[in-house]
C-alpha positions in Angstrom: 0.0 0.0 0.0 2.6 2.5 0.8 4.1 2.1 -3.0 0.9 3.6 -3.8 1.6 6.6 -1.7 5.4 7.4 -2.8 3.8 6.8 -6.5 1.2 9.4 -6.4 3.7 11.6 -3.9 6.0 11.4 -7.0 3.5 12.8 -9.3 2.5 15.6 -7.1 6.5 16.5 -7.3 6.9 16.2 -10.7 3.9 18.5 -11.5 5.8 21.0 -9.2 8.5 20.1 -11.7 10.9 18.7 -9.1 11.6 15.9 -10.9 14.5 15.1 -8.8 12.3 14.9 -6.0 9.7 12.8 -7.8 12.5 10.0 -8.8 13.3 10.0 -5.3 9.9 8.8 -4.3 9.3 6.7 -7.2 12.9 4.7 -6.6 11.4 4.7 -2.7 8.5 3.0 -4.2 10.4 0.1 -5.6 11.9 -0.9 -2.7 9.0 -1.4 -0.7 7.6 -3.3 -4.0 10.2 -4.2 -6.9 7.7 -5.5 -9.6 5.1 -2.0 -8.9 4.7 -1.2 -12.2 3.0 2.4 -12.1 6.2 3.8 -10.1 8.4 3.0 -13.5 5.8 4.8 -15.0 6.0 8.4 -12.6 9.5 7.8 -12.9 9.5 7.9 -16.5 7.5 11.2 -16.6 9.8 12.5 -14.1 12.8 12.0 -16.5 10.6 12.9 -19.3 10.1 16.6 -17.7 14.1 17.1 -17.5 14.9 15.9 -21.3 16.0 12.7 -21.0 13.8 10.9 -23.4 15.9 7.7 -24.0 15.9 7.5 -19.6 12.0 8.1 -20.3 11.4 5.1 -22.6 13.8 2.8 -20.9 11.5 3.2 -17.5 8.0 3.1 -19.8 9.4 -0.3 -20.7 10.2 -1.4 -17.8 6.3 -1.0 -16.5 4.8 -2.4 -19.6 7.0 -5.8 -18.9 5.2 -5.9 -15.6 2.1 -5.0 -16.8 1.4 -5.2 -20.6 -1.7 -3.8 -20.5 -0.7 -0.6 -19.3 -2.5 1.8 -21.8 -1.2 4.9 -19.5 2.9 3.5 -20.1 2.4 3.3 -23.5 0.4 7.2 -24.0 3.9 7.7 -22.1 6.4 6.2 -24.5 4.4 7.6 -27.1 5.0 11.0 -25.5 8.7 10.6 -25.6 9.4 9.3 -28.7 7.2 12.1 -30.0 9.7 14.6 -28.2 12.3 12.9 -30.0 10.4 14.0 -33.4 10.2 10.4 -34.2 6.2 10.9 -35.2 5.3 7.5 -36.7 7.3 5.5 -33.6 5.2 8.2 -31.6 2.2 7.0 -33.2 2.4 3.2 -33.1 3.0 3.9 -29.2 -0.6 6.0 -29.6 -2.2 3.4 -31.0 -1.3 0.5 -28.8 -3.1 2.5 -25.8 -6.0 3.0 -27.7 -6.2 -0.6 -28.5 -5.5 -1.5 -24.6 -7.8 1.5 -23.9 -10.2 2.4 -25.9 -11.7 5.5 -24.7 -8.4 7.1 -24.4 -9.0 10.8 -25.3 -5.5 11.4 -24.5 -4.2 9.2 -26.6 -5.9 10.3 -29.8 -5.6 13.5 -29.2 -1.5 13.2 -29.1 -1.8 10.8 -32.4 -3.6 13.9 -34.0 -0.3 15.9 -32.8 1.7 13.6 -34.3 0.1 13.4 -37.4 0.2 17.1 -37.3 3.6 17.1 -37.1 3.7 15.1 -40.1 1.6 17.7 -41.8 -1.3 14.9 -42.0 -3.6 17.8 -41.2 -6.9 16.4 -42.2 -5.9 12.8 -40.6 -5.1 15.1 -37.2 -8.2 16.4 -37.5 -10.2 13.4 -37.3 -7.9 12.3 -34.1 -9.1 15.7 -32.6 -12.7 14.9 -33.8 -12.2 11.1 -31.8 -10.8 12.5 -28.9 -13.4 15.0 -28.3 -15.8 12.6 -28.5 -14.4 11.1 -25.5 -13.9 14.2 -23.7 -16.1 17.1 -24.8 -14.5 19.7 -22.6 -10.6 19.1 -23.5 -9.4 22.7 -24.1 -6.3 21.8 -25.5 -8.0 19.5 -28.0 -9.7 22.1 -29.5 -6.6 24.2 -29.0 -5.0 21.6 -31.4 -8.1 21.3 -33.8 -7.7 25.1 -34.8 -4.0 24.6 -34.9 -4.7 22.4 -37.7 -7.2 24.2 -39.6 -4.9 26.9 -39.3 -2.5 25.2 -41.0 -5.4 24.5 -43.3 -5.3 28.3 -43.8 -8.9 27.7 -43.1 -8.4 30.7 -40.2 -12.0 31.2 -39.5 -12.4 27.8 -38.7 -9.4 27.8 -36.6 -10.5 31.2 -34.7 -14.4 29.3 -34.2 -11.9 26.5 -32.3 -10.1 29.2 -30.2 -13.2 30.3 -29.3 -14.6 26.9 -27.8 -11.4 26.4 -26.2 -12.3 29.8 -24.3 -15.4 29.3 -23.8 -14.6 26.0 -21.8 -11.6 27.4 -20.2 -12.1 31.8 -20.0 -8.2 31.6 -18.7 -6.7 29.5 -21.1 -3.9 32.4 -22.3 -2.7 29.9 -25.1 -6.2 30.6 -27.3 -6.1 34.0 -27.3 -2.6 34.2 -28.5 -3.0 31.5 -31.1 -6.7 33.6 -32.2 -4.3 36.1 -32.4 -2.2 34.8 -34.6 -5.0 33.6 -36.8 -6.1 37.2 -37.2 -2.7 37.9 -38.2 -3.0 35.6 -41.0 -5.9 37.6 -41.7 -4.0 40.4 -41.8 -6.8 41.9 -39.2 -4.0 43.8 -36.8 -6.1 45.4 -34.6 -7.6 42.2 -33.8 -4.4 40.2 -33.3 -3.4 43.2 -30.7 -6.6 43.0 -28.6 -6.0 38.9 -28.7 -2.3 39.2 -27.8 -2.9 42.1 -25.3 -5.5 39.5 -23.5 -3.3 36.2 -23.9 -0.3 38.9 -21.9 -3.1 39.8 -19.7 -3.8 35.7 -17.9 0.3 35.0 -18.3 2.6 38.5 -18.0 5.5 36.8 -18.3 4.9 34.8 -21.8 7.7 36.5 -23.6 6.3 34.8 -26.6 3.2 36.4 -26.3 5.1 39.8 -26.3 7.3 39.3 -29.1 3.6 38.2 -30.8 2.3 41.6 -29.6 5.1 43.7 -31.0 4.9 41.8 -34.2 1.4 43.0 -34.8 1.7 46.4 -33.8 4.9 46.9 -35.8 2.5 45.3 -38.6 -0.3 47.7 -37.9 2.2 50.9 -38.4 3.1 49.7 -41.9 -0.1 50.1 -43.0 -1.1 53.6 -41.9 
């Protein structure tokens, strides 16, 4: 029982992001119980939050070999080998949740990234479309649909995304900046400034959303 409480301890560290801290308690874990798989699994994500990918997938494997039908481990490895930019690895990870899991939201909505990444925009969109079946109120899914549409150059589509991602979460900073950029696309300047200035507004210290912000008002002078 206690390998259940330095597991979920380790989570609640590594979501601080002290991952050093989290390994601790997962590594405390395993000697109280060697074959606990879901420790192997925080640890992973621990190692996953400082970089080290191939550290990552070595611990993922490790709890899939003492539980194989960990859907969670393989979302995980999935996750890493994504951050490694190897997409179709990334994907075949993906889809071995879903087959352990089939009502895995998360899981189609990081295939959808992946295919994303490998400009499969329409095929992302349908993962978005599957995952928000599961889970109707994911922000970032719909975060990720408009990404795609955007991409799509279909920006009013992408913009009527942004705004359900707001409308589910009124302090998710990310939408208005990416609506901002799609009105940039549009070449609608004032708009992108009012989208940027609210996006700097819920996270002051996004310097992304600044240099965003700067863009479109340095785009807005050229015009007058």
């Amino acid at each position: 029982m206690k390998s259940y409480i330095y597991s979920g301890w380790a989570t609640d560290l590594a979501d601080q992001k002290d991952y050093a801290g989290a390994i601790a308690k997962c590594q405390k874990a395993l000697e109280l119980n060697r074959k606990f798989g879901p420790a192997y699994d925080n640890w992973g994500k621990a190692l996953d939050g400082k970089r080290d990918y191939d550290g990552a997938i070595a611990k993922y494997q490790h709890a899939i070999a003492l539980d194989p039908k960990s859907a969670p481990a393989y979302n995980n490895w999935g996750r890493a080998l994504y951050e490694k930019q190897d997409y179709d690895g990334a994907i075949v990870q993906y889809q071995q949740a879903i087959a352990l899991d089939p009502k895995s939201a998360f899981a189609y909505s990081n295939w959808g990234v992946a295919l994303y990444d490998n400009q499969d925009y329409d095929g992302a969109i349908a993962k978005f479309q599957q995952a928000l079946v599961l889970d109707p109120k994911s922000a970032d899914t719909y975060i990720r649909w408009g990404g795609a549409l955007d991409s799509k150059r279909d920006y009013d589509g992408a913009i009527a995304k942004y705004q359900q991602a707001i409308a589910l979460d009124p302090k998710f900073a990310l939408a208005f900046d990416t609506w901002g950029d799609a009105l940039m696309s549009k070449k609608d300047y004032t708009g992108a400034i009012a989208k940027y200035q609210q996006a700097i507004a819920l996270d002051p210290k996004n310097e992304l959303f600044r240099d965003a912000l700067e863009a479109a008002e340095a785009a807005k002078k050229k015009i007058k």
